[in-house]
C-alpha positions as CSV (number, residue, x, y, z in Angstrom):
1,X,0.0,0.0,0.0
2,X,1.5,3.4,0.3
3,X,3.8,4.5,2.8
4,X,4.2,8.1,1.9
5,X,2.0,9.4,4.7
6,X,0.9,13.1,2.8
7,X,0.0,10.7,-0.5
8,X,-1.5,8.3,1.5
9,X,-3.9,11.3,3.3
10,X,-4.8,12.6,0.0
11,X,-5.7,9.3,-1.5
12,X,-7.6,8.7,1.6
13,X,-9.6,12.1,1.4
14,X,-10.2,11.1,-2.2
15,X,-11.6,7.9,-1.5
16,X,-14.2,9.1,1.1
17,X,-15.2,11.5,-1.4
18,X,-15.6,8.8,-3.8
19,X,-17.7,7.3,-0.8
20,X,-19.8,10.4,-0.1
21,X,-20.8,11.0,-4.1
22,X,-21.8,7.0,-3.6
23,X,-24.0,7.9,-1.3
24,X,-25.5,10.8,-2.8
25,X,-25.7,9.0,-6.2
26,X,-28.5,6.5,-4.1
27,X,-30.2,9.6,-2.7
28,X,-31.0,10.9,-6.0
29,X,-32.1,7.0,-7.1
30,X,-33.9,7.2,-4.1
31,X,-35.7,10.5,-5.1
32,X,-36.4,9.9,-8.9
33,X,-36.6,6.5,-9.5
34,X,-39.0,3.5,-8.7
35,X,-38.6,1.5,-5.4
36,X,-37.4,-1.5,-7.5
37,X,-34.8,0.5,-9.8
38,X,-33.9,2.3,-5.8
39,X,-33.5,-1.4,-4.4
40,X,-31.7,-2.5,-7.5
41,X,-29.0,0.4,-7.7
42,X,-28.7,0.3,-3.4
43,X,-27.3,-3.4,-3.7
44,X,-24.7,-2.1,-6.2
45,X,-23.9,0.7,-3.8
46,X,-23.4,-1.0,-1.3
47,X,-21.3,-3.5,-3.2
48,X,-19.0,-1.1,-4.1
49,X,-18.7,0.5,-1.5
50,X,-17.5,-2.6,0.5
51,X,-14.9,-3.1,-2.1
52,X,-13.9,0.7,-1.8
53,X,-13.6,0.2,1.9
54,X,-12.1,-3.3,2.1
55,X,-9.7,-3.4,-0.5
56,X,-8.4,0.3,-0.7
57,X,-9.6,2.4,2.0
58,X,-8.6,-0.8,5.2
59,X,-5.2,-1.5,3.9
60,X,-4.5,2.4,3.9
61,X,-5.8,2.6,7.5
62,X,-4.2,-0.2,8.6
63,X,-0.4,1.3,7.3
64,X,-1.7,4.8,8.7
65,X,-3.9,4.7,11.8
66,X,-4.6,8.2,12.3
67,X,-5.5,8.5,8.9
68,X,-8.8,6.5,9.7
69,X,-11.9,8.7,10.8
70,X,-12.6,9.5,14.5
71,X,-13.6,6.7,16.4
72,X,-12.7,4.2,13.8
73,X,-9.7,2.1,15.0
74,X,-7.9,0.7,12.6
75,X,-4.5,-0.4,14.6
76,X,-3.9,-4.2,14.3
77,X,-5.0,-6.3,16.9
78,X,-2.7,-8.7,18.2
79,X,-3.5,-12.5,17.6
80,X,-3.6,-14.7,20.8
81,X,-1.4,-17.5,20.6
């Protein structure tokens, strides 16, 4: 993942973005469209925002804590042996 911590903050500011516009992509679904087309395009949402979050935005977190959002801890637990 990336190490450069200043990169690695902009990507992850980047990324939420990405996340937010998701989100308010599925409000205007929500608004305009039929409850079927709403339910439809929310299951792809949510699908891609899982990916966004588990295969970018985690890994990030996970190299730089502090980059996660308040209240989120992202440090690596320790495995009992």
């Amino acid at each position: 993942m990336i190490e450069d911590r200043s990169v690695a903050a902009e990507v992850s500011d980047k990324l939420l973005a990405a996340n937010h516009s998701i989100v308010d992509a599925l409000k205007v679904v929500e608004q305009h469209c039929s409850k079927e087309e709403a339910e439809m395009f929310r299951v792809e949402a949510a699908n891609v925002a899982g990916h966004l979050f588990a295969f970018l935005l985690r890994p990030l977190w996970q190299l730089h804590p502090d980059l996660a959002p308040e209240g989120l801890d992202m440090t690596a637990s320790k495995k009992k042996p």
